[in-house]
C-alpha positions in Angstrom: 12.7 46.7 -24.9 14.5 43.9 -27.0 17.8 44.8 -24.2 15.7 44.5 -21.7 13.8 40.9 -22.8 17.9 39.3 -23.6 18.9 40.8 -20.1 16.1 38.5 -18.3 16.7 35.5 -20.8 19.7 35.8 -19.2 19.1 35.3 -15.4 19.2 31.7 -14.7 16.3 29.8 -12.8 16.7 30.2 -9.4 17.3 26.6 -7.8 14.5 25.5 -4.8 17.2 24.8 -1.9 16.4 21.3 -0.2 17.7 19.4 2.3 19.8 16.7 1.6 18.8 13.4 1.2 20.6 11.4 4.1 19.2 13.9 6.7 15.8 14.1 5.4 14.9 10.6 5.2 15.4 10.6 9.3 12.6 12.7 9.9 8.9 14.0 8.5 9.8 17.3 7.6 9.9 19.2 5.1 11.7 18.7 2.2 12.2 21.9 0.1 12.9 25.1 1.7 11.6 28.0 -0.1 13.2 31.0 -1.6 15.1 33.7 0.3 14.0 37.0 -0.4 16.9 38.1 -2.9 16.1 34.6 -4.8 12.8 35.0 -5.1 13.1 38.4 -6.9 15.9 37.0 -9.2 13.6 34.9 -9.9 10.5 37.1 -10.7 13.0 39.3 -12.6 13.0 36.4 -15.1 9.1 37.2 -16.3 8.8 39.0 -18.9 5.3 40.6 -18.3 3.7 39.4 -21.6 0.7 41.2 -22.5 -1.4 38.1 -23.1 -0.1 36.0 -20.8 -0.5 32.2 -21.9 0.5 31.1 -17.9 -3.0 32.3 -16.6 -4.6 30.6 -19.3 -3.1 27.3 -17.9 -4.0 28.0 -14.2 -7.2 25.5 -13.1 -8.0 28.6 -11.0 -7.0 31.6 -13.0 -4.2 33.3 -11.1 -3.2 37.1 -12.2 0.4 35.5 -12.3 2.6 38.3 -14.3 0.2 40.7 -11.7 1.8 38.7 -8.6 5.2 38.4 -9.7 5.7 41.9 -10.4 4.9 42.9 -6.7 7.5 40.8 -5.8 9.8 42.0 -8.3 8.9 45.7 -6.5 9.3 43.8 -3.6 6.2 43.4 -2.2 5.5 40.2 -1.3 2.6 40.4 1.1 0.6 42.1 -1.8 1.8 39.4 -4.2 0.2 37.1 -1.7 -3.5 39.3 -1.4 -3.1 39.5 -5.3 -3.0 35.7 -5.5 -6.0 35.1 -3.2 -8.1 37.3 -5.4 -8.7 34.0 -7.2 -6.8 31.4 -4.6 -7.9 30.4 -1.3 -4.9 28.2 -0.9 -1.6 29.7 -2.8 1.1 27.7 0.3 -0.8 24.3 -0.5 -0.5 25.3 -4.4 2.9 26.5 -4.0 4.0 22.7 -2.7 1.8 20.5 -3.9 0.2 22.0 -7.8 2.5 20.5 -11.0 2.8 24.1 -12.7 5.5 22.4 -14.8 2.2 20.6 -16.7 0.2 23.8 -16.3 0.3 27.3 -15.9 4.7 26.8 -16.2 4.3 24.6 -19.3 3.1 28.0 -21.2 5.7 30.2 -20.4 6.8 31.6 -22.6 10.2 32.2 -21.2 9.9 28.2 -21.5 10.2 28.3 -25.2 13.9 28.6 -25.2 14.8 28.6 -21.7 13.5 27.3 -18.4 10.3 28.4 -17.6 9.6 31.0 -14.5 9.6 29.1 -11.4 6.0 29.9 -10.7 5.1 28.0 -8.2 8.3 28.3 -6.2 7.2 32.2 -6.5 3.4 31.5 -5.1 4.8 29.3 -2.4 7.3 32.2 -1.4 4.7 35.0 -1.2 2.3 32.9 0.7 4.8 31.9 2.8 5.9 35.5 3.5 2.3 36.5 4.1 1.5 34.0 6.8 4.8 34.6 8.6 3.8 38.8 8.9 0.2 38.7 9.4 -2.6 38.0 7.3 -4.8 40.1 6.0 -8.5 39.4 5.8 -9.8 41.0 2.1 -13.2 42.7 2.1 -16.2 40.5 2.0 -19.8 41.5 0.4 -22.6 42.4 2.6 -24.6 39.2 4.2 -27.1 38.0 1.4 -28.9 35.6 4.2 -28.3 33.0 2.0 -26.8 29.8 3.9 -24.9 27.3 1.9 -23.5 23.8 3.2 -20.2 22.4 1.8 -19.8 18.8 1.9 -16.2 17.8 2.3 -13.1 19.8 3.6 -11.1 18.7 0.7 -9.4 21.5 -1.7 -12.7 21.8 -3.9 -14.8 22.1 -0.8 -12.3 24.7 0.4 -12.1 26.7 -2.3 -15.8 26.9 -2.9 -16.3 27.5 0.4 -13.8 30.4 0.6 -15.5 32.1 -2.4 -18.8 32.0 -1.0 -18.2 33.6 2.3 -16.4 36.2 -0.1 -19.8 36.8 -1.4 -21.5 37.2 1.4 -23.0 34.2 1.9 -23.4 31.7 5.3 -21.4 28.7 4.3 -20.6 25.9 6.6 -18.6 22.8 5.7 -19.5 19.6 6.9 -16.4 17.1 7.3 -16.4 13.0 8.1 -13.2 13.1 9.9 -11.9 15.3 13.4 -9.8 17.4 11.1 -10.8 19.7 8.2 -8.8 19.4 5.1 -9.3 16.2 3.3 -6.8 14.9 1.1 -4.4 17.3 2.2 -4.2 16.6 5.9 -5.0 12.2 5.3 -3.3 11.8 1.9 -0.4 13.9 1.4 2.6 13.8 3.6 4.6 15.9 6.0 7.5 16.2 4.4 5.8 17.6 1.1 3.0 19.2 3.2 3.3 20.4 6.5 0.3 19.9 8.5 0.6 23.2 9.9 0.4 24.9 6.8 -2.8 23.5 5.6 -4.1 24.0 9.0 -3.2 27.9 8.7 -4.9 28.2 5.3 -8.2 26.9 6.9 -7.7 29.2 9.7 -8.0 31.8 6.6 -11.8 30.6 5.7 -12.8 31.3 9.3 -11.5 34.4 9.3 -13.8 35.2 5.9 -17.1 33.8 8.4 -16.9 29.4 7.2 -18.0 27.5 9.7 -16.6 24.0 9.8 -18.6 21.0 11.2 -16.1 17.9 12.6 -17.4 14.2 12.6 -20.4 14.4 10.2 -20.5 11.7 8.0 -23.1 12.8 5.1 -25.0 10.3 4.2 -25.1 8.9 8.0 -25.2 11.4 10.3 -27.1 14.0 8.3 -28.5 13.5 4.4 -28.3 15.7 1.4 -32.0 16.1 1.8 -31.6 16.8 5.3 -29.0 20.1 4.3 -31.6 21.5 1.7 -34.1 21.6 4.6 -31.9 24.5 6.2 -29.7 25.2 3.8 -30.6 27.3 0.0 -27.8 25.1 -1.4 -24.9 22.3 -1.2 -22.1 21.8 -2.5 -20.4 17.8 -2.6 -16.9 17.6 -2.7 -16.1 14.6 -1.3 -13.1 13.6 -3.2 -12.5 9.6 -4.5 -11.3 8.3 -1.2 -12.3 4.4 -1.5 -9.0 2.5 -3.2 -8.7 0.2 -5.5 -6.5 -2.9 -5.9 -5.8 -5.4 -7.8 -7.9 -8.3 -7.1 -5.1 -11.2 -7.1 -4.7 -13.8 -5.0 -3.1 -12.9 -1.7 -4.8 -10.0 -0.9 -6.0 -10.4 2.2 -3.2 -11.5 3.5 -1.2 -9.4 6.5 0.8 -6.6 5.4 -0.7 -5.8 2.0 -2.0 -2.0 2.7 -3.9 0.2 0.2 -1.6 3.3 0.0 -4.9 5.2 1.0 -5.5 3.4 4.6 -1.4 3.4 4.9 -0.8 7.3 4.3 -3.7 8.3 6.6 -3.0 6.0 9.6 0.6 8.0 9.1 -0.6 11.3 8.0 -4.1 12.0 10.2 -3.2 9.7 13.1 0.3 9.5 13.3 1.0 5.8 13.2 4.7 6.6 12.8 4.9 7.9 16.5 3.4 4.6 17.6 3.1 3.9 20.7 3.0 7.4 21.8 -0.2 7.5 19.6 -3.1 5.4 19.6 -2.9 3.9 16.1 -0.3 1.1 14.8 1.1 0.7 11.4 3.1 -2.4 10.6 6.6 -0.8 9.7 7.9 -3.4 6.9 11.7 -3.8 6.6 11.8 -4.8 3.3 9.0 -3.0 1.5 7.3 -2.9 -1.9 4.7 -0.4 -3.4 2.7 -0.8 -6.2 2.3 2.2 -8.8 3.7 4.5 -10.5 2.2 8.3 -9.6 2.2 11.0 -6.5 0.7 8.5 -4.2 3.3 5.7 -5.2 6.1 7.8 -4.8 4.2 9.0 -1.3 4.0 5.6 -0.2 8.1 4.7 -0.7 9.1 8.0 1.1 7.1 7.8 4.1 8.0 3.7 4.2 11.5 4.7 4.5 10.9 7.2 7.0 9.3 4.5 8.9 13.0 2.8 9.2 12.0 0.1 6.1 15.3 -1.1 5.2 14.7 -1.5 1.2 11.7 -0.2 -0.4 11.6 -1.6 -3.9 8.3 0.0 -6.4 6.9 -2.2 -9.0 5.3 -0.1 -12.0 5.0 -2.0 -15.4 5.7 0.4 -17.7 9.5 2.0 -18.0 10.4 5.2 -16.2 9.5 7.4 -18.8 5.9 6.4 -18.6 5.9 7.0 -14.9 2.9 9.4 -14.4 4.1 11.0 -10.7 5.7 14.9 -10.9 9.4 14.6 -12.0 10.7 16.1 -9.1 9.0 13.4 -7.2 10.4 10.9 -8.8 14.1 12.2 -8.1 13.6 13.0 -4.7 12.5 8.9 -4.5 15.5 8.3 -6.0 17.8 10.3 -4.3 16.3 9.0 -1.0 17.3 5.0 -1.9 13.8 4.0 -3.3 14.6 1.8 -5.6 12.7 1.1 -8.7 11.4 -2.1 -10.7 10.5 -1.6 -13.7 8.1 -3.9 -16.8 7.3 -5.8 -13.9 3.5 -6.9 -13.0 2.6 -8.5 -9.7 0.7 -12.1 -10.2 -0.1 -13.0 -6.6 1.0 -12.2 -3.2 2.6 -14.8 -1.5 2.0 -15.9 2.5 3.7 -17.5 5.6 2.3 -19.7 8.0 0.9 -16.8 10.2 -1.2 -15.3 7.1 1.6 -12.2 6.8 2.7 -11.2 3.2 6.4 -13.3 2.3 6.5 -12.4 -1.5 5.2 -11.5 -4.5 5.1 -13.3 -7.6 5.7 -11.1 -10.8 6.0 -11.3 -14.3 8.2 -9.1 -16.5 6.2 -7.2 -19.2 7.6 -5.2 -22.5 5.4 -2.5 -24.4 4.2 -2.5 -27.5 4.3 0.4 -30.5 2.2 3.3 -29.3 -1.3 3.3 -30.2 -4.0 5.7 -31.2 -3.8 7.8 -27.7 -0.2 7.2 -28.1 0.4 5.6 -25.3 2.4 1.9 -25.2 0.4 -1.2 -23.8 2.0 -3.6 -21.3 1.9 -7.3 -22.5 3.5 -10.4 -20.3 6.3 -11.8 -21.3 6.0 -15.6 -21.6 8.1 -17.2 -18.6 8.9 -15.0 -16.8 7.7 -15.3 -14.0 10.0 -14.6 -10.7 9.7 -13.9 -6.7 10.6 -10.9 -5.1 10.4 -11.6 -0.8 8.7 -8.9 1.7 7.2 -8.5 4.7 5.1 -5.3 3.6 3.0 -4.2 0.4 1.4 -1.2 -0.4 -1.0 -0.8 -2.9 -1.3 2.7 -5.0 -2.9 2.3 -8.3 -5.7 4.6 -7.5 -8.9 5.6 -5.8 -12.5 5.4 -6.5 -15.7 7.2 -5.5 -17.6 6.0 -2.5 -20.8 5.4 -3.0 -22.2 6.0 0.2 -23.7 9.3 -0.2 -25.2 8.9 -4.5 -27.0 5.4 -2.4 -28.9 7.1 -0.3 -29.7 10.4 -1.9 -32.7 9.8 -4.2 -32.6 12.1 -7.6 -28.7 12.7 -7.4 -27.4 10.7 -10.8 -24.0 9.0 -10.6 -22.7 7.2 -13.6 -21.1 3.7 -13.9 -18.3 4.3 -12.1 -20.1 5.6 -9.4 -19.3 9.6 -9.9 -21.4 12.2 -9.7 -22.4 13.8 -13.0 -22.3 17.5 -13.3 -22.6 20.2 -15.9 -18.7 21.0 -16.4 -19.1 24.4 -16.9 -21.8 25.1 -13.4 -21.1 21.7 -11.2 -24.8 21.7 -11.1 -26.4 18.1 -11.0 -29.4 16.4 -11.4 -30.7 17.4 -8.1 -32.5 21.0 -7.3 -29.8 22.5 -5.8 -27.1 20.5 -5.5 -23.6 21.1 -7.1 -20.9 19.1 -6.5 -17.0 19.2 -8.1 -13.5 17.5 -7.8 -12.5 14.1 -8.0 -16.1 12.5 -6.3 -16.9 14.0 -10.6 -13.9 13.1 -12.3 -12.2 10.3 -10.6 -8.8 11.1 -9.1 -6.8 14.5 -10.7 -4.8 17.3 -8.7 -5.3 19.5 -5.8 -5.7 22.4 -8.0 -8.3 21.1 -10.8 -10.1 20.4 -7.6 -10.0 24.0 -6.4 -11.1 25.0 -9.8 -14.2 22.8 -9.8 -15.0 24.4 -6.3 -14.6 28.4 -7.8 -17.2 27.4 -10.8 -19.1 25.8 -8.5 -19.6 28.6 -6.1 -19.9 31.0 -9.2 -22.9 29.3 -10.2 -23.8 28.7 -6.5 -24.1 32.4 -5.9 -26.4 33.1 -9.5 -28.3 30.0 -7.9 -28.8 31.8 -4.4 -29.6 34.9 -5.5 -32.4 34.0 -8.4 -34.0 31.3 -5.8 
């Protein structure tokens, strides 16, 4: 046994193959390109099939992971896959998109000495594999004549919805836009998630009996109260899609894009194949984002993929703080984004025409940690400088729209306009009504949204069936 535990401490990680950066940055596809079959069980070789596994215990979603990577270490891969969806609806969206190295990776214990079991690559691969020979449908409960609505196609909406039809119940998802799929088909782009993909993994949920409903904007086409007149429950999962910004002077002006309107005229609408499609972008040539996360890092990519000839992001802390994934961050860098660090925007600047021509910025420094432990931005006194551009993006975060808690009398929202739930059921303060992901926590990851959704429909289902 001890032989055996050195011999896999001694299998390296197996490296993600990506394309390289010079040829990527031409074109919207995909970026990383999976494991090859004799990788991927190299790979799965590594795990050492603890009996407790810590990994699972750090999965938003609870994932049998040792139980997945040993079917592909048998080679297996399509059952790996089934195994996975056992407690996944979406493993090929989790496989690109989830940061296991802060989850169910950052437990491994392989991790403790080495480099952690590439989980995600793994999940990624067996999905992968699945969709490409057939997908199987698992076996769903007998109809309970129950009828659920889902509001929002958005991972928490999918995943609760994919449960529920599971168990046997009617579900229907009702989504404001012409595609299903929220943040994952408007916010998150090509060339981390093909569009294809997600559209494959909805295809799944019709397959267990969803129904999805295009164009219905709840709270204007139909009301909560409305769905509880034909439906035994709802589910909101309507994500934080209004953004915020910074409320300077110069706002307004031309050219200054929230990263949230930018990335969906691109990612929904294609913008970038302008005029072949129907909806413009301004395509900057010198460009600067504001932010420092996923959606920062979003923005630069798909600027430069526009043909932007510099596109410079402004975050005010140092690069260590910067909260995006790691291998984000690289890939950025690798690409030519370049970065500017302890720097704060003051104003935006304008020409003659009203179109952005600079920002004004001041260069900050941090001070000693405090009790979170996390180091404070403050100005430093003259400063002050101009950096010219004819484009700004704006990513420092989303908020909840508060279209649907204003009209929906007996549904409690806090300050901040969010939806307050019991953590451990998603019920709220309405008869029910559950609701889950980041329209309840403000904005967090695809997969802590498709956790919200599974307690959700957990509790959904007790509802249901005890109504």
């Amino acid at each position: 046994m001890i032989e055996d535990k050195k011999h896999k401490f001694e299998i390296p990680r197996q490296p993600m193959p990506e394309r390289v950066p010079l040829e990527r940055v031409l074109d919207f596809m995909e970026v990383p390109l999976g494991y090859a079959a004799e990788a991927a069980v190299a790979e799965a070789d590594r795990c050492l099939q603890c009996k407790d596994p810590q990994c699972v215990k750090g999965c938003p979603v609870g994932i049998n992971i040792p139980g997945f990577i040993k079917l592909i270490l048998e080679g297996k891969p399509g059952e790996a896959a089934r195994k996975i969806k056992e407690t996944s609806s979406l493993p090929a969206v989790c496989g690109r998109v989830c940061p296991q190295e802060d989850q169910c990776e950052k437990l491994c214990i392989v991790g403790k000495k080495h480099k952690p079991v590439a989980i995600g690559n793994l999940e990624r691969y067996a999905a992968d594999w699945e969709r490409e020979h057939g997908v199987e449908v698992p076996e769903i409960k007998p109809p309970t004549g129950k009828r659920i609505a889902v509001v929002g196609s958005g991972p928490a909406g999918l995943s609760c919805a994919g449960d529920l039809a599971k168990m046997g119940h009617s579900v229907t998802i009702f989504e404001a836009l012409h595609k299903p799929g929220g943040v994952l088909i408007y916010g998150i782009p090509e060339y981390r998630l093909p569009k294809k993909i997600v559209e494959e993994e909805i295809d799944y949920l019709r397959k267990l009996g969803v129904k999805i409903v295009l164009d219905a904007l709840i709270g204007r086409t139909y009301t909560i109260d409305d769905l509880l007149e034909e439906f035994d429950a709802v589910f909101v999962g309507t994500g934080a899609g209004h953004p915020t910004f910074l409320d300077i002077p110069g706002e307004n002006l031309n050219g200054v894009y929230s990263a949230n309107e930018y990335l969906t005229r691109i990612n929904l609408m294609k913008a970038n194949l302008f005029p072949q499609s129907h909806t413009p972008v301004t395509r900057g040539k010198n460009v600067i984002v504001i932010g420092g996360g996923n959606v920062a890092m979003d923005a630069a990519r798909t600027a430069l993929r526009t043909k932007a000839e510099t596109v410079t992001l402004i975050y005010r802390r140092g690069r260590e703080e910067l909260p995006a994934r790691l291998e984000e961050i690289e890939r950025a860098e690798e690409e030519g984004v370049k970065f500017q660090f302890l720097t704060s925007p003051l104003w935006f600047l304008g020409d003659s025409e009203g179109w952005v021509a600079g920002v004004e910025c001041q260069k900050m420094e941090l001070e000693e940690p405090d009790s979170t432990g996390r180091r404070k931005p403050v100005p430093v006194e003259g400063s002050e400088f101009v950096m010219p551009t004819d484009m700004v993006i704006v990513a420092i975060g989303t908020d909840s729209n508060r279209l649907l808690t204003s009209v929906t009398p007996g549904l409690e929202a806090n300050k901040r306009g969010y939806i307050v739930i019991d953590e451990e059921t998603g019920r709220t303060s309405k008869e029910g009504v559950y609701a889950g992901g980041d329209n309840t926590t403000g904005a967090a990851t695809v997969i802590l949204a498709m956790g919200a959704g599974k307690r959700a429909a957990k509790a959904i289902d007790e509802y249901v069936k005890n109504k």
